[in-house]
NUVEX-154677 format. One record per residue (C-alpha): residue number from 1; y, x, z. Coordinates in Angstrom, 3 decimals. Each point is the difference from the previous one (the first is absolute). Example, Ala and Ser with C-alpha at 12.3 -4.5 7.8 and 13.67 -1.06 7.14 Angstrom:
BEGIN
<node><nr>1</nr><yy>-4.500</yy><xx>12.300</xx><zz>7.800</zz></node>
<node><nr>2</nr><yy>3.440</yy><xx>1.370</xx><zz>-0.660</zz></node>
END
This chain:
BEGIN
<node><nr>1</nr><yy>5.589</yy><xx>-0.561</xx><zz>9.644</zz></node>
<node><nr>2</nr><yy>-1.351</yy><xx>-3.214</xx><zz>-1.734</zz></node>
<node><nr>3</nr><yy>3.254</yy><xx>-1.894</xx><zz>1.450</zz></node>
<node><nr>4</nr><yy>2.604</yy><xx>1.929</xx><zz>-1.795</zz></node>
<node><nr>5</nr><yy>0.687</yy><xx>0.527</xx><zz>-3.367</zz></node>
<node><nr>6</nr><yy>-2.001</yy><xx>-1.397</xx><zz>-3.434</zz></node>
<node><nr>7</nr><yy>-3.082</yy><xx>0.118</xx><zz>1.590</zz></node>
<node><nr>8</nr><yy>-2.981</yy><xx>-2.517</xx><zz>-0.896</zz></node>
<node><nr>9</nr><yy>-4.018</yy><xx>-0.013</xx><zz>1.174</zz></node>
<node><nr>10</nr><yy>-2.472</yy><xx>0.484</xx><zz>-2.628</zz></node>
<node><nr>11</nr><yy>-2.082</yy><xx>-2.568</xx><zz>-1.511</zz></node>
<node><nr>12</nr><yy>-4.000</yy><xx>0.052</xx><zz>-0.058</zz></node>
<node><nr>13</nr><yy>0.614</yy><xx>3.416</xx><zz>2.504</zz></node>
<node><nr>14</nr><yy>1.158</yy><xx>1.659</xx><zz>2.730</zz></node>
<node><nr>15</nr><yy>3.154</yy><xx>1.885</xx><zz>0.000</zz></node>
<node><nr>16</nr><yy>3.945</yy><xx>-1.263</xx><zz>-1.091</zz></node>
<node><nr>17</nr><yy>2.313</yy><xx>1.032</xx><zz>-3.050</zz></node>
<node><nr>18</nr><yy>3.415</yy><xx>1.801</xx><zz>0.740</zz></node>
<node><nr>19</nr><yy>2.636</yy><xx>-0.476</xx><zz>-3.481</zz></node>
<node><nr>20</nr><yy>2.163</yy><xx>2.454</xx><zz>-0.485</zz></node>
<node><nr>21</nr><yy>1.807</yy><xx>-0.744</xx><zz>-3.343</zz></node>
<node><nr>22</nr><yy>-3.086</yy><xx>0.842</xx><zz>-2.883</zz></node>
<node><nr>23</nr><yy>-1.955</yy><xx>1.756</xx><zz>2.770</zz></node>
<node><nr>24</nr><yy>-2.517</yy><xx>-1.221</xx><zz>2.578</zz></node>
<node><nr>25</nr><yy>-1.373</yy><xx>1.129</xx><zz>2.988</zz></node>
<node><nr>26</nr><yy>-3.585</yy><xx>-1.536</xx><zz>1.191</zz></node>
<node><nr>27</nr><yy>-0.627</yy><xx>0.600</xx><zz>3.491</zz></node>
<node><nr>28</nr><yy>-2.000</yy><xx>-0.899</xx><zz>2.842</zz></node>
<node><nr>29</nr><yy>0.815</yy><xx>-0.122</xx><zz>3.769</zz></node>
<node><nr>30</nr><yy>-0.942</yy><xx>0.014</xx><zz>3.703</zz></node>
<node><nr>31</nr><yy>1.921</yy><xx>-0.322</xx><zz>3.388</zz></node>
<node><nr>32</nr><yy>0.753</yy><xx>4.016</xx><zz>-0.641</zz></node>
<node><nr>33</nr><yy>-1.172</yy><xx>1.118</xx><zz>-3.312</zz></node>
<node><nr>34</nr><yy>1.481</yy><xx>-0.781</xx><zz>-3.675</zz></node>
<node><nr>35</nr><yy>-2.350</yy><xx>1.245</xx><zz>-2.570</zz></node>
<node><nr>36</nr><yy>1.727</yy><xx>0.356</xx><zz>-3.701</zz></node>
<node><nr>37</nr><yy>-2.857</yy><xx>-0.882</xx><zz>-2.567</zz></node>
<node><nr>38</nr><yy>1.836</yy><xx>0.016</xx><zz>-3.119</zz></node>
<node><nr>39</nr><yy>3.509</yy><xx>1.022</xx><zz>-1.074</zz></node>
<node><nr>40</nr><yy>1.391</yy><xx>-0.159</xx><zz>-3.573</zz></node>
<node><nr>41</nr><yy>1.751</yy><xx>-1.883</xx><zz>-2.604</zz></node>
<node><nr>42</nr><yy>-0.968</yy><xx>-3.850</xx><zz>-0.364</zz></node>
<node><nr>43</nr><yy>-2.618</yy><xx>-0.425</xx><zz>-3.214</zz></node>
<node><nr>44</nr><yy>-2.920</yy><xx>-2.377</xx><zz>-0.593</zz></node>
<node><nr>45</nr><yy>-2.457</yy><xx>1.783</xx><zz>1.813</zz></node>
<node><nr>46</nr><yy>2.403</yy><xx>0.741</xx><zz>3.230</zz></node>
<node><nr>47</nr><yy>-2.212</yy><xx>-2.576</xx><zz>1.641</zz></node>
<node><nr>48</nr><yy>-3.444</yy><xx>0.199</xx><zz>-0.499</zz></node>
<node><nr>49</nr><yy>-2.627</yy><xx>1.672</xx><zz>1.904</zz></node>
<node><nr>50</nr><yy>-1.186</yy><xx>3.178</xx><zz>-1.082</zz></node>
END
């Protein structure tokens, strides 16, 4: 999945960011497993760690 689309790692952790117009989708992924962490529109605190 991270080769198509507007898809960029994280910085300073693990996992990538998915745009999709004002949303975002932070996920992580294995050889067989994509695991959505976050979904939701794009704000100032979209990023950081909770």
């Amino acid at each position: 999945m991270t080769s198509q689309g507007d898809v960029k790692a994280l910085q300073g952790r693990d996992g990538y960011r998915l745009r999709i117009g004002s949303y975002r989708v932070i996920f992580d992924e294995d050889a067989t497993t994509i695991l959505a962490i976050y979904i939701g529109r794009r704000a100032t605190t979209t990023y950081k760690r909770s």
